[in-house]
C-alpha positions in Angstrom: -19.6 -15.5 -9.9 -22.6 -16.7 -9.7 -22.8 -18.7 -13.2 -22.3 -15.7 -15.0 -20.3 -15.3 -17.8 -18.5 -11.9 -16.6 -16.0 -12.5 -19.4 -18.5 -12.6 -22.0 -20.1 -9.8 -20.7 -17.0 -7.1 -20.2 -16.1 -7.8 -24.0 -19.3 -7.0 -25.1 -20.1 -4.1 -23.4 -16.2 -3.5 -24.1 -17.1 -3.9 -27.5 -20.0 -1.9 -27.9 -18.2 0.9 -26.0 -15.4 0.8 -29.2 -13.0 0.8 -26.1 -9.8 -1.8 -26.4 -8.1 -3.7 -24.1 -5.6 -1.6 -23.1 -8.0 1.2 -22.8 -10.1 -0.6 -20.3 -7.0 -1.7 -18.3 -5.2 1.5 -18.2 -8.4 2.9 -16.8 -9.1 0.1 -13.9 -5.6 -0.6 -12.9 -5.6 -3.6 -15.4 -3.1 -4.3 -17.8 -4.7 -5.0 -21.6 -3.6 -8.5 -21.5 -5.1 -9.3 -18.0 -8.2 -7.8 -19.6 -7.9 -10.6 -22.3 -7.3 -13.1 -19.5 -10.4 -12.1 -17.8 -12.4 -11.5 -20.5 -11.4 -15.6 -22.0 -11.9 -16.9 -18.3 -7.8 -17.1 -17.4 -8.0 -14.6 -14.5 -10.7 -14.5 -12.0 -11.0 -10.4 -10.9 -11.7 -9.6 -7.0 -14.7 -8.0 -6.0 -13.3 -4.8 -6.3 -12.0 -4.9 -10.2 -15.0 -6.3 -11.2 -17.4 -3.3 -9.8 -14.3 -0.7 -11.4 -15.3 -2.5 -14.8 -19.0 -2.0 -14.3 -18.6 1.9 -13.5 -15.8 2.1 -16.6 -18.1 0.1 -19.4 -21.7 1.3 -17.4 -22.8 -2.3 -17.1 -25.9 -3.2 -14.8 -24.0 -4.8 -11.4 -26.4 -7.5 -11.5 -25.1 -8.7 -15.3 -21.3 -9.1 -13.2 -23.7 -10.6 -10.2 -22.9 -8.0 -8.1 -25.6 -8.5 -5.5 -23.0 -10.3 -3.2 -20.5 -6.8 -3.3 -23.8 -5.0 -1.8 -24.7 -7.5 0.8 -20.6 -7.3 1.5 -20.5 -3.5 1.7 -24.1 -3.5 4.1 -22.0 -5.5 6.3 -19.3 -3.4 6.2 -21.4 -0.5 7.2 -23.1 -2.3 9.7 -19.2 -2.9 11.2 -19.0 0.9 11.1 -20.0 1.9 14.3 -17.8 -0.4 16.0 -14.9 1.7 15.2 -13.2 2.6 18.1 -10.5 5.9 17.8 -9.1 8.2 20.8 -6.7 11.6 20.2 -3.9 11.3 22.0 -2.0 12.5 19.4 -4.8 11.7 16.5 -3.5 8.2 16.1 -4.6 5.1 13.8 -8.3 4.0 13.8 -8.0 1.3 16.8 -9.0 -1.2 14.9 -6.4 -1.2 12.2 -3.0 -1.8 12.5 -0.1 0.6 10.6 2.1 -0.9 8.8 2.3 -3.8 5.5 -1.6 -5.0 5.2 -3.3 -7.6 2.8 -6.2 -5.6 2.3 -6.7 -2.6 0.2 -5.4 0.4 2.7 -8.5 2.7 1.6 -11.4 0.0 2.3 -11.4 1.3 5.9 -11.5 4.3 4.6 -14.6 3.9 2.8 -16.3 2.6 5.4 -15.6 5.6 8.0 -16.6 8.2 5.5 -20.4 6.9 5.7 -19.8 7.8 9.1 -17.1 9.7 10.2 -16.3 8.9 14.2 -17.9 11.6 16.3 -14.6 13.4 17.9 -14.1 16.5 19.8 -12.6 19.2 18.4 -8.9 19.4 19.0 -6.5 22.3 18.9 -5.3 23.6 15.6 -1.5 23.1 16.2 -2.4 19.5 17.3 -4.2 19.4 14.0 -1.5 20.1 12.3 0.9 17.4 13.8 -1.7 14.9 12.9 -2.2 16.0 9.2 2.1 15.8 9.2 2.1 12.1 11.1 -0.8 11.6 8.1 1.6 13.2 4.7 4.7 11.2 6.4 2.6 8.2 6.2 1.9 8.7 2.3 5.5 10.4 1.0 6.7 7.4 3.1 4.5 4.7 1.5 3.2 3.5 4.1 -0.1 3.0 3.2 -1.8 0.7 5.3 -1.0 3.0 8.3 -1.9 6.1 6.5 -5.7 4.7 6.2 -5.8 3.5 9.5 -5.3 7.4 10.3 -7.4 8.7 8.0 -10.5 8.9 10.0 -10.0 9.6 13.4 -8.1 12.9 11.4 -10.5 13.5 8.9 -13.3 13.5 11.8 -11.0 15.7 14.1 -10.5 18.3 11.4 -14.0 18.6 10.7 -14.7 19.0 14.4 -12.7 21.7 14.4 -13.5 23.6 11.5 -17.2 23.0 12.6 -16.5 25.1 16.4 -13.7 27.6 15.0 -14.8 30.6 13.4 -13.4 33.5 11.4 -9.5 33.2 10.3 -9.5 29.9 12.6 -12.6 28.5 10.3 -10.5 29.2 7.2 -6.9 27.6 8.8 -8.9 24.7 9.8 -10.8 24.2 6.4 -7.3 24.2 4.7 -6.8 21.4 7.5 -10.1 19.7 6.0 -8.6 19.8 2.5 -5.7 18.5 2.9 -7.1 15.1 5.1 -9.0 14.9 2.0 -6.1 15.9 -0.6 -4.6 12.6 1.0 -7.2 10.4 1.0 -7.9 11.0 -2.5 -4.3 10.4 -3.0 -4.5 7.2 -1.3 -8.0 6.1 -3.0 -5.9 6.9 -6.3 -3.1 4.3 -5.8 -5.9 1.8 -4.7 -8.6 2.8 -7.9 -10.9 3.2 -5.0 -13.7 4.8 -6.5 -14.3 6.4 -3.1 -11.9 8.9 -5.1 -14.7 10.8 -6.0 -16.1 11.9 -3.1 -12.8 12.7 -1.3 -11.6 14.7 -4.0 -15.3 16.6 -3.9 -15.2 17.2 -0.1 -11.2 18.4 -0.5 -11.9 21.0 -2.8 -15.4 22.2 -1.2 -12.8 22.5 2.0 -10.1 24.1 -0.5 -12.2 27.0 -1.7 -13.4 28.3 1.5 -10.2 28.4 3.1 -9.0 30.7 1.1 -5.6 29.2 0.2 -4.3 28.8 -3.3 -1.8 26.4 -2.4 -4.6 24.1 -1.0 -6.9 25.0 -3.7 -4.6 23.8 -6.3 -3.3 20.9 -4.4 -7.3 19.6 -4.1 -7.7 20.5 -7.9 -5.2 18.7 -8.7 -6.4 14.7 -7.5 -9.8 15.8 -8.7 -8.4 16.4 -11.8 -7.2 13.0 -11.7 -9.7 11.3 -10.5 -11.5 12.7 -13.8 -8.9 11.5 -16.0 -9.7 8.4 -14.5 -13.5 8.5 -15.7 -12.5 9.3 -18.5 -13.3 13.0 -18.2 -10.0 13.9 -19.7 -10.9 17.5 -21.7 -12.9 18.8 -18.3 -9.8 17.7 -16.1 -7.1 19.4 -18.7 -9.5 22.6 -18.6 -9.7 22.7 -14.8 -5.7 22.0 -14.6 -4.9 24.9 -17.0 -7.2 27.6 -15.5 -6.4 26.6 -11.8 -2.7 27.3 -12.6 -3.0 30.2 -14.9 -5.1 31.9 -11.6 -2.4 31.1 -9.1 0.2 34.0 -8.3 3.8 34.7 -8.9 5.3 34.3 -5.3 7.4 30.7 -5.7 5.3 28.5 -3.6 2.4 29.1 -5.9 4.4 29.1 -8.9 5.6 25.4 -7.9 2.0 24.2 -7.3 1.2 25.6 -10.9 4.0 23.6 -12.5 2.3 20.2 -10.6 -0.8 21.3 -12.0 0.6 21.8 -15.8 2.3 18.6 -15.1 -0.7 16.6 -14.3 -2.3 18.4 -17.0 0.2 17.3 -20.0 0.1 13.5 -18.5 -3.7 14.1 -18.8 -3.7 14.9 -22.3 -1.6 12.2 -23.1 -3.9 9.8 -21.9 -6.3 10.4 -24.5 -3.6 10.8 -27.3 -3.5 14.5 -27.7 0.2 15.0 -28.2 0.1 18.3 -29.0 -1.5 19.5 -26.0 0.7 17.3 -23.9 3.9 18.3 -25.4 2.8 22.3 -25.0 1.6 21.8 -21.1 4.9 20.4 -20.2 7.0 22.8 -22.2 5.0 25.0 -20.2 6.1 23.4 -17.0 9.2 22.7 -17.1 9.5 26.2 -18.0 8.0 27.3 -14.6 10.2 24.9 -12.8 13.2 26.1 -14.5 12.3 29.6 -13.2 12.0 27.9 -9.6 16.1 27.3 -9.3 16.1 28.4 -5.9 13.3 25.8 -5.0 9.8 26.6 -4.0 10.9 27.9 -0.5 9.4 24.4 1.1 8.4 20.8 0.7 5.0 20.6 -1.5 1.7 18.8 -0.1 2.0 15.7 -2.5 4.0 16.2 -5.0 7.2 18.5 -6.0 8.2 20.5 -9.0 11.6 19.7 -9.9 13.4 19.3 -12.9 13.8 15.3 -11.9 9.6 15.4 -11.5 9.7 16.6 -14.9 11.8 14.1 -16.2 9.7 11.8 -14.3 6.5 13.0 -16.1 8.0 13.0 -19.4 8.4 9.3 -19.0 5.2 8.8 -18.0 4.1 11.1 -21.0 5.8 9.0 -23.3 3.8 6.0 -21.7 0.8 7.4 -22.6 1.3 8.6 -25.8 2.2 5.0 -27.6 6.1 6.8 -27.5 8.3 4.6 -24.6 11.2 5.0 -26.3 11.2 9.0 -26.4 11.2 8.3 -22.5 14.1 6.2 -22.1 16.7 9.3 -22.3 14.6 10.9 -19.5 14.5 7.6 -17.7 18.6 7.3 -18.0 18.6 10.9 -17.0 16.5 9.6 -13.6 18.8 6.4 -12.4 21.2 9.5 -10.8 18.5 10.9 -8.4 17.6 10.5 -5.0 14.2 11.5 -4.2 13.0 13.4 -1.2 10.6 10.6 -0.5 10.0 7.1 -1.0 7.0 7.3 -2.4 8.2 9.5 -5.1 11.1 7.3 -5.1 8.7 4.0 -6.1 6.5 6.2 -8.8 9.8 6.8 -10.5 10.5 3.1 -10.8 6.5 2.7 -11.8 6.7 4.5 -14.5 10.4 3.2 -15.8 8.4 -0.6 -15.7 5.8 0.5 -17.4 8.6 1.9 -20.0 10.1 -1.2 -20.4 7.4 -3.4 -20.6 5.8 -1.4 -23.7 9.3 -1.6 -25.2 9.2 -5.7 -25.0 12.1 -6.0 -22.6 10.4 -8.0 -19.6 13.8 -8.1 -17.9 14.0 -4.4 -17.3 10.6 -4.5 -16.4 11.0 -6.9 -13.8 14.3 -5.4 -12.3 12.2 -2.0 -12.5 9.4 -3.7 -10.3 12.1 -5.4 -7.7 13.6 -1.8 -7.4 10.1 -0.5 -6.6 9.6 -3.5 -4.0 12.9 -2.8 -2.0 12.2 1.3 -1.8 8.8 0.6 -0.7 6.9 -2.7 -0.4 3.4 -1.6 -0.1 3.6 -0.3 -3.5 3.9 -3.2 -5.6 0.6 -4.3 -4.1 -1.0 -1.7 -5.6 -3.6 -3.0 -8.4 -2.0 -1.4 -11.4 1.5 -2.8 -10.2 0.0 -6.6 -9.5 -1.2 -6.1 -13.1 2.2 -5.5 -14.2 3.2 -8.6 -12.7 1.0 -10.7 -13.5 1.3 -9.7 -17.3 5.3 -10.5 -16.8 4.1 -14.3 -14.8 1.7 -15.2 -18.0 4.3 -13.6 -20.3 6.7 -15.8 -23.2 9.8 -14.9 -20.8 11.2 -17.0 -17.6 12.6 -14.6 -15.3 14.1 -16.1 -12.1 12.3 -14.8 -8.8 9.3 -13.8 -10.6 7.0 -16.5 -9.7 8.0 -15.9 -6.1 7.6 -12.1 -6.4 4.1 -12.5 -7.7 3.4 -14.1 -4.8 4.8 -11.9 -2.4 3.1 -8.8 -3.8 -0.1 -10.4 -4.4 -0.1 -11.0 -8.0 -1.5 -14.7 -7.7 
C-alpha cells in the first residue's frame, strides 16, 4: 500500500498499546495468527481491516496510507445520489440486488446514511410490514438483501415519524429504532464501524418512543458496539442498569435476560470471570422463570435456555476456558433454532471452541455446518479469519482449500 510497511507499523503501535495478537484480532474480526501474518507481510488486509486497525491501535490513516480509502469513500458519496428506491411495499434499494453478494452487505448502507433517500411518508401498518420483510431478512441471514432494504426503510420510517404526531410519533419512533436496531446488527456481523452511529440513532429513537422492549433492544447492540471499542466496563454498566429498570410482565423480563446475557459475554471479553459467571447466573435465572416463553418472538435475539447454553460457550471462548464449554456445546447439537441466523451463531461459536481446543477438524466441520444453514455467514470477516487460520494451519483437511475459496478466505 503505497510502500508502506503497514506490518511494521500495526506491531508497533500494537506494541506500544501492550495489546497482543489475539487481542487486536478478536477486536477487528481478525484471528491472532492472521494478525501475525499481516503484521510479517503473509496476508495482505482489504481496505476495510486495515482502517478497523487504525481506529483499534489510534494510528494516523496516512502511516497505513489511507489517503486512497478517502478518495474511495468521496466517490462512494458522490454515487450516493444516484440511488434510486420506490415503496411499493418498501422494497430493496434499486440498485442492489437481495440475495448472496461479494461485497460487504452494510457498505451500501454506509453510503445511504450520509443521505438517506428523500421518501414520503408511508402508513404505519405498511411500516410495519417493511420493518418484518427487514427482521426476516436478518433472522434469515440473508444479508446482502437485508442492506439493500435498509435504506429505502430507514428513510420511510423517518418520514413518518417526522409527519405523525402524538401516540403515532412515539409508534413510529419505535419504528425508527428498530430500522436502526438492525442495521446495527448488520454493521456488527460486518465490523462496520458505521456501528456506531446506527446504534446512536436507534437508541435516540428508542427513548422517545417510549417502549422498554425497544429501549432495551437498542441498548443492547450499543452495548456491543462498545465492547467492540473496547469500552467494556461502560457497556457492562449500561447492560446491568437497562435490565434492572425493565418491568416484570414476561416480554420485558425476556429482553432483560438478552441484556444480562450480552452483559456476562461482555465481561468475559476483558477477563473478568467473576462478573461474567454472576451475570449469567443471573440470566439464566430469568430465563428459567420464563417457562412459558416470553409470550412472542424477540426483535434479535431470544431468551431461551438453549441461548444460554449458547452464551455459555461463547463465555467460555472469552474467558481462555473452551473446554468448560464443550458440555454446553454437546448440550446444543439437539436443538433446532427458530431461525437460521441463530442457527449459524450457534455453529460460530462451537468453531471458535474447537479451534482454541487444537482440534482443526471440529473446527472445520463446525464452519461447513455454518455454510450449509446459512452461506452468507461464513463470509463474514471474523469467520474468513477462522478459515484462513485453519488454510495456513499444520493440518490438511480435505475441502478446505476449496471452502476458503468459496467463502472468501483467499
Amino acid at each position: 500500500m503505497n510502500g508502506i510497511d503497514i506490518g511494521s507499523v500495526i506491531r508497533g503501535a500494537r506494541s506500544a498499546a501492550r495489546m497482543t495478537q489475539n487481542q487486536l484480532g478478536e477486536k477487528v474480526g481478525y484471528s491472532g495468527s492472521a494478525i501475525s501474518r499481516i503484521e510479517s507481510g503473509r496476508l495482505r488486509p482489504d481496505w476495510d481491516t486495515v482502517a478497523r486497525i487504525a481506529m483499534v491501535l489510534n494510528i494516523a490513516p496516512g502511516q497505513l496510507g489511507l489517503q486512497e480509502g478517502t478518495v474511495r469513500r468521496r466517490e462512494l458519496l458522490a454515487g450516493a445520489a444516484g440511488v434510486g428506491i420506490t415503496l411499493a411495499g418498501l422494497p430493496a434499494v434499486a440498485a442492489a440486488a437481495p440475495g448472496p453478494t461479494t461485497g460487504a452487505p452494510a457498505s451500501g448502507l454506509e453510503v445511504a446514511l450520509f443521505s438517506l433517500p428523500a421518501v414520503e411518508a408511508v402508513p404505519l401498518p405498511k411500516l410495519v410490514r417493511g420493518l418484518a420483510a427487514a427482521r426476516a431478512e436478518f433472522t434469515g441471514a440473508r444479508y446482502g438483501a437485508l442492506g439493500a432494504r435498509l435504506p429505502a426503510l430507514l428513510a420511510a420510517a423517518e418520514a413518518a415519524r417526522d409527519a405523525a404526531s402524538g401516540q403515532a410519533r412515539e409508534r413510529a419512533q419505535a419504528a425508527v429504532a428498530r430500522g436502526y436496531v438492525l442495521a446495527t446488527e448488520l454493521a456488527l456481523k460486518e465490523h462496520s464501524e458505521i456501528a456506531w452511529a446506527t446504534a446512536d440513532r436507534a437508541l435516540a429513537a428508542a427513548r422517545t418512543s417510549g417502549d422498554p422492549i425497544v429501549l432495551g433492544e437498542a441498548t443492547r447492540v450499543l452495548a456491543i458496539t462498545m465492547r467492540r471499542a473496547g469500552r467494556t466496563g461502560a457497556a457492562v454498566d449500561l447492560l446491568r442498569r437497562t435490565a434492572t429498570g425493565l418491568d416484570d410482565d414476561a416480554r420485558q423480563r425476556a429482553v432483560g435476560a438478552t441484556l444480562l446475557m450480552t452483559a456476562a459475554y461482555t465481561a468475559a471479553t476483558s477477563s473478568q470471570r467473576a462478573d461474567a459467571l454472576d451475570l449469567m447466573g443471573g440470566a439464566e435465572e430469568s430465563v428459567r422463570a420464563l417457562s412459558a416463553g416470553p409470550g412472542g418472538p424477540l426483535y434479535t435475539v431470544d431468551a431461551s435456555s438453549a441461548q444460554a447454553d449458547l452464551y455459555w460457550v461463547g463465555i467460555h471462548n472469552a474467558l481462555g476456558t473452551p473446554d468448560e464449554g464443550v458440555g454446553y456445546a454437546q448440550r446444543l447439537t439437539a436443538v433446532r433454532w427458530p431461525t437460521v441466523e441463530r442457527t449459524a451463531r450457534a455453529g460460530t461459536d462451537v468453531a471458535r471452541m474447537w479451534q482454541q481446543l487444537g482440534d482443526p477438524r471440529r473446527t472445520f466441520a463446525a464452519l461447513r455446518q455454518v455454510e450449509q444453514a446459512a452461506p452468507e455467514e461464513v463470509r463474514r470477516p471474523a469467520l474468513r479469519a477462522m478459515t484462513s487460520s485453519l488454510l495456513y494451519g499444520p493440518t490438511a483437511l480435505p475441502g478446505l482449500r476449496e471452502f476458503a475459496q468459496r467463502t472468501g478466505a483467499i
